[in-house]
C-alpha positions in Angstrom: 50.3 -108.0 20.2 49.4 -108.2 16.8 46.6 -105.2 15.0 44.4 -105.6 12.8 44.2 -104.0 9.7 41.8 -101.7 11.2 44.0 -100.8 13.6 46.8 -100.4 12.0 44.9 -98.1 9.6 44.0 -95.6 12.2 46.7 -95.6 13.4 48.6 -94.6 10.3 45.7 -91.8 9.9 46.6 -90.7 13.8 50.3 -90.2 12.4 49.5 -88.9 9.2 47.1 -86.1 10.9 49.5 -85.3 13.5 52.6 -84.8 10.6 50.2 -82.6 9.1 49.6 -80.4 12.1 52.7 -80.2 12.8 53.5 -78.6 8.8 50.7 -76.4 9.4 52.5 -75.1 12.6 56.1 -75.2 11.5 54.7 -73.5 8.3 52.7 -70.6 10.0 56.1 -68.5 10.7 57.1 -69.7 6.9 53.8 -68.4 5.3 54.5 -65.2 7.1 57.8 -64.8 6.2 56.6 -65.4 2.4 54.1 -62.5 3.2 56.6 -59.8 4.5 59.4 -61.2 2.3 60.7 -59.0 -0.5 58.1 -56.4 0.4 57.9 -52.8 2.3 56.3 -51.8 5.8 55.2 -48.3 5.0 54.7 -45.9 7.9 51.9 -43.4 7.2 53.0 -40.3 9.6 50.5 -37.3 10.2 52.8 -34.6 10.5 55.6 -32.8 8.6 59.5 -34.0 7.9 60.2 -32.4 10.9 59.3 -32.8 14.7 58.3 -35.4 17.5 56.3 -37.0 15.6 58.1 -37.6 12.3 61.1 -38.3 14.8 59.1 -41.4 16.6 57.9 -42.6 14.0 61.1 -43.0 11.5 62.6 -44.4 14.7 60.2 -47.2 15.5 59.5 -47.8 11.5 63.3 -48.2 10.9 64.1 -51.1 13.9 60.1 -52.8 13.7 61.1 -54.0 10.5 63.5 -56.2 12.2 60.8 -57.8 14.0 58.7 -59.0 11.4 59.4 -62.1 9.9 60.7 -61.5 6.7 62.1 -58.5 7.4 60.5 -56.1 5.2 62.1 -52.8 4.1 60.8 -49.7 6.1 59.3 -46.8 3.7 58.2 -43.5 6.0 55.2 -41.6 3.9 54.7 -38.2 5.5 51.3 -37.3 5.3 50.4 -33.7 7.0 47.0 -32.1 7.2 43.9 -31.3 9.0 45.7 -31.4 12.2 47.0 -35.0 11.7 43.2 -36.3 10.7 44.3 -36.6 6.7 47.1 -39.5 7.9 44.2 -41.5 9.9 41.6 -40.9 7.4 44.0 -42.6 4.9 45.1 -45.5 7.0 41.3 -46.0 7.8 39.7 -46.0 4.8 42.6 -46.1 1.9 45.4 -48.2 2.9 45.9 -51.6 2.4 44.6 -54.0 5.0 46.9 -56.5 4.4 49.4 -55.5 7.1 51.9 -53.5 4.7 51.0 -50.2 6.0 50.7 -48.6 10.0 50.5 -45.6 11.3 51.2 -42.6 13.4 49.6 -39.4 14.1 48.7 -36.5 16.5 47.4 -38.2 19.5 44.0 -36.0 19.6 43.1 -37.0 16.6 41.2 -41.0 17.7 39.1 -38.1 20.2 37.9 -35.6 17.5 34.6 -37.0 16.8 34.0 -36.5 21.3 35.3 -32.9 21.0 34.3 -32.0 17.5 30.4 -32.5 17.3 29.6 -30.5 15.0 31.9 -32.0 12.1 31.4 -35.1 10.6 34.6 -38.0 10.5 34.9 -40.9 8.3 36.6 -42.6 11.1 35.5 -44.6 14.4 38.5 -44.8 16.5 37.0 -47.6 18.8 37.7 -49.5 15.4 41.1 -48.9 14.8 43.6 -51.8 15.3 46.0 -50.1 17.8 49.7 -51.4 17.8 50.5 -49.3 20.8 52.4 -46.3 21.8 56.2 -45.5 22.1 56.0 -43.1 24.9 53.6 -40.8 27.1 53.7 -37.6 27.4 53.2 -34.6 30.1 52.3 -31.7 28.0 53.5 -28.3 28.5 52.3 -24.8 27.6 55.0 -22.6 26.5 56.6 -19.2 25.1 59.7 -17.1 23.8 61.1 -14.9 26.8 60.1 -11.9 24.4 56.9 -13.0 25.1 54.6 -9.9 27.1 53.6 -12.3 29.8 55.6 -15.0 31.0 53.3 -16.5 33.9 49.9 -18.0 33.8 49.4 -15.0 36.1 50.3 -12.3 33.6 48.6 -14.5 30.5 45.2 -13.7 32.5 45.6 -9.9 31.4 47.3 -9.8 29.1 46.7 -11.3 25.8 49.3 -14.6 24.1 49.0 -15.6 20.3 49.8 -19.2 19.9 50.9 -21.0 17.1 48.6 -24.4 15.7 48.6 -26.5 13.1 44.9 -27.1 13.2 41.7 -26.5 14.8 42.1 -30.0 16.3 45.1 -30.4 17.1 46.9 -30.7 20.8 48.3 -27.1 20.2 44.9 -25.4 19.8 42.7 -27.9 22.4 45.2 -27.0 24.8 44.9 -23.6 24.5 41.4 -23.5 25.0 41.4 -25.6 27.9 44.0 -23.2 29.8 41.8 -20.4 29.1 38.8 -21.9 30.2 40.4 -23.6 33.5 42.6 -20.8 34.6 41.1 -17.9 32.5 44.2 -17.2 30.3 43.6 -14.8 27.1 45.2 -17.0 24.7 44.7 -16.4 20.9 45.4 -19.1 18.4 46.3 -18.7 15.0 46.5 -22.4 12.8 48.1 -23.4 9.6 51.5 -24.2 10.6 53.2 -27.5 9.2 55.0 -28.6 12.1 56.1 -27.6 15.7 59.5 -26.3 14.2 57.7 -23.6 12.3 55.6 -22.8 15.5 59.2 -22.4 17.4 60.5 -20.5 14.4 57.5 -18.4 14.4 57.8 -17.8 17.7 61.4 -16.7 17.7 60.5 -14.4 14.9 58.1 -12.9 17.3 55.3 -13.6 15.0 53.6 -15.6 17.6 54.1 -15.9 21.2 54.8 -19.6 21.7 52.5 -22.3 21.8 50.3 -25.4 23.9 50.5 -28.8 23.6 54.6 -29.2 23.5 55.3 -32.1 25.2 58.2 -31.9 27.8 60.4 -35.1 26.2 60.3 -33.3 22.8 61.9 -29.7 24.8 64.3 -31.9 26.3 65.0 -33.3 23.0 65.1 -30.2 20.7 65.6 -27.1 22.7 67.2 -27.9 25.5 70.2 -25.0 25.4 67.5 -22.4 24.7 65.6 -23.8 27.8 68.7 -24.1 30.0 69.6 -20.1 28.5 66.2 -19.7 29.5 64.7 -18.5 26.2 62.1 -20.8 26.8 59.5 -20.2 29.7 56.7 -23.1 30.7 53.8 -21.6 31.6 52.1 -25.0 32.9 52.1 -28.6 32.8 49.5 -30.9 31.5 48.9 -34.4 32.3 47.0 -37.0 34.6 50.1 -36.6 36.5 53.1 -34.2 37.5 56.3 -34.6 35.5 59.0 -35.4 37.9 61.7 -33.7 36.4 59.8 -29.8 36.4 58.0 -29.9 40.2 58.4 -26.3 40.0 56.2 -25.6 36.8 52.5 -25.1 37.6 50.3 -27.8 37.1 46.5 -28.0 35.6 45.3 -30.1 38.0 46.0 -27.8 40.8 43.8 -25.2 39.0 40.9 -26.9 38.7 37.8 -25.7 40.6 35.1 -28.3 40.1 35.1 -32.1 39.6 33.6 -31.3 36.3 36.8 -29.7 35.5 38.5 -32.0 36.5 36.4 -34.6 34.2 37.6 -32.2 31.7 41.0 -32.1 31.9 40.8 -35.7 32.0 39.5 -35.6 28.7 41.5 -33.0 27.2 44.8 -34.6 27.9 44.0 -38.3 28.2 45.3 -38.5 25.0 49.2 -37.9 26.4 48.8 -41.2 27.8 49.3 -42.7 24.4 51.9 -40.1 23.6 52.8 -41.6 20.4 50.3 -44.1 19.3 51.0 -46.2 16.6 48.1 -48.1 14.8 47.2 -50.4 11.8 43.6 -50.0 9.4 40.8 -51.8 10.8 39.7 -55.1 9.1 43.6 -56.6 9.0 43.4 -60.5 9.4 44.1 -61.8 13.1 47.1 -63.0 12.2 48.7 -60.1 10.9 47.6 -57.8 13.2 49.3 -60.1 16.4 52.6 -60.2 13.8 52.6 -56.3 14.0 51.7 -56.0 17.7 54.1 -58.4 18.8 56.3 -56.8 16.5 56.1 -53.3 18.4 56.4 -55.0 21.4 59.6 -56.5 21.0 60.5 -53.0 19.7 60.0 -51.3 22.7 62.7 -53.3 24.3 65.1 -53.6 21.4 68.7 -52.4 22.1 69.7 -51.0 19.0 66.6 -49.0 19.4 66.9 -47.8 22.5 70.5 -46.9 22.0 69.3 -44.6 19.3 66.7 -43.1 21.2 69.3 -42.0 23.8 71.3 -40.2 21.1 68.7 -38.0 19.8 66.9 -37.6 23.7 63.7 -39.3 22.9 62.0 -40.9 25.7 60.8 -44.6 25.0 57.6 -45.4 28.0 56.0 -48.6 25.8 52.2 -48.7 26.2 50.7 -52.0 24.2 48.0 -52.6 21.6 45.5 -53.7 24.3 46.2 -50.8 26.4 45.7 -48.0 23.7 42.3 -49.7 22.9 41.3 -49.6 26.3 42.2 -46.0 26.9 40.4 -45.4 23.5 37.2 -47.3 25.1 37.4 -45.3 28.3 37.0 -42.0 26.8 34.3 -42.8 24.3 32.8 -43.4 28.1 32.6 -39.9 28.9 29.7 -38.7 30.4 27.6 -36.5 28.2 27.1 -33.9 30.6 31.2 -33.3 30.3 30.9 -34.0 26.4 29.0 -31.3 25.7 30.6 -28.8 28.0 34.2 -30.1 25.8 32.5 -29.2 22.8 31.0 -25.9 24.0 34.4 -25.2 24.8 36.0 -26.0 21.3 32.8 -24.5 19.4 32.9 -21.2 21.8 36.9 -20.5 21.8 38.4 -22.7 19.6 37.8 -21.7 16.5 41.7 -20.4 15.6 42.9 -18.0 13.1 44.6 -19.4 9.8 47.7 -17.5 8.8 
């Protein structure tokens, strides 16, 4: 059959457009290679050169690299302070949004502005471009076997100092939510960098031990002093029991009331995201699904979990989409519980510096 010219013109235009989709396709994964090539991921982390967090998040920043097309070169950036607020407040309004820098910090932080109302943040967590989390975590509360009382028990008369490096971080809301759910006469004293200090402290004697420890990072970093028994766990901490210490007392077993229970729920919800990791808000689609899928390839990657194993650090992988939905949940609290939280943290949270 023979076309016309009119035919044969569209059809030419057909082709043409469908070379040209095709470019723009093929050329997606070229024009983000040209974005990441020859540049650095920097990874903004809210807590000392020393610890869990500092360990998580120069192990994820060093192998997510490999993920992104490109491959850019992984910079860590310690940023300590205010309880891990100073590294989100940076990442959220100070960073570049152009998918160069993430982030990682104390997982109570995204909740301050619930628990904390009488403070002001320049930060709305429902906002923040969540990459996801490395692990979860059952939190434990914990002291030096020269400690004067070693059970939750003997912490009910007799007084504990705890170590904390800030008024809102998981050390000090911990604290206050054992005393007020079991009645424990925990003392808190803030301004330590990291929770190596707090364990150094505590060794010294010049504390007692500390909340908000979570049982990966004891298996990681002190498990001959917890096998000597130097260590003692008061309690566990978490929407469930940690398998591997059915013998430690848990807070859900304590609770009286199903408003204690909404408590606790709020109090450690955060563990479910043990070690979120999270990118500014206002990044370009695009980017942001590079990074996530990024992450998520991470959690699975070989020479990343074979490093994980050698330094004991457990890898559970919680995505993007699940952070943000956790984060959406407990801006759902009911006031009622709110307000009892922050009675709590106003009342008997306000910790010592040292």
């Amino acid at each position: 059959m023979r076309l016309t010219t009119i035919e044969i013109g569209f059809r030419a235009a057909r082709f043409i457009a469908a070379a040209c989709a095709g470019a723009l396709s093929l050329g997606g994964a070229a024009v983000a290679e040209d974005f990441y090539k020859g540049k650095d991921l920097t990874v903004i982390i809210g807590s000392d050169v020393s610890g869990g967090y500092d360990a998580y998040g120069r192990l994820i920043g060093k192998h997510i690299v490999n993920h992104l097309p490109g491959k850019p070169v992984f910079v860590a950036r310690n940023m300590p302070g205010a309880g891990g607020r100073r590294a989100l407040s940076f990442i959220y309004n100070v960073a570049a949004k152009d998918g160069t820098v993430i982030g990682t910090t104390l997982r109570t932080v995204p909740i301050d502005p619930i628990l904390h109302s009488n403070e002001s943040f320049d930060y709305d967590s429902t906002k923040i471009n969540w990459l996801g989390s490395a692990n979860n975590e059952v939190s434990t509360c914990l002291v030096w076997h020269t400690a004067p009382a070693q059970t939750i028990a003997q912490a009910r008369a007799t007084e504990l100092v705890f170590g904390s490096s800030g008024p809102s971080s998981n050390e000090t809301l911990q604290s206050v939510l054992l005393n007020a759910i079991t009645g424990t006469k925990i003392r808190v004293i803030s301004g330590y960098k990291s929770s190596s200090e707090i364990m150094l402290a505590a060794e010294r004697g010049e504390v007692h031990g500390r909340c908000g420890f979570g049982w990966d990072s004891v298996v990681s970093r002190y498990q001959e002093a917890y096998d000597q028994k130097k260590l003692v766990l008061l309690v566990q901490l978490g929407l469930n029991k940690h398998p591997d210490i059915p013998d430690v007392p848990f807070i859900m077993d304590m609770v009286k009331t199903p408003e204690d229970r909404q408590i606790v729920e709020l109090f450690v919800g955060p563990n479910e995201m043990g070690r979120p990791f999270f990118a500014p808000p206002a990044i370009a689609k695009e980017r942001l699904a590079e990074l996530r899928a990024a992450f998520d390839a991470t959690m699975t990657d070989k020479a990343m979990l074979a490093d994980a194993t050698k330094s004991n650090m457990a890898i559970v992988a919680m995505t993007g989409q699940a952070v943000a939905e956790l984060m959406a949940r407990m801006y759902q609290t009911p006031e009622p519980v709110r307000k009892r939280a922050q009675a709590l943290i106003d009342l008997g949270g306000k910790s010592e510096t040292k």
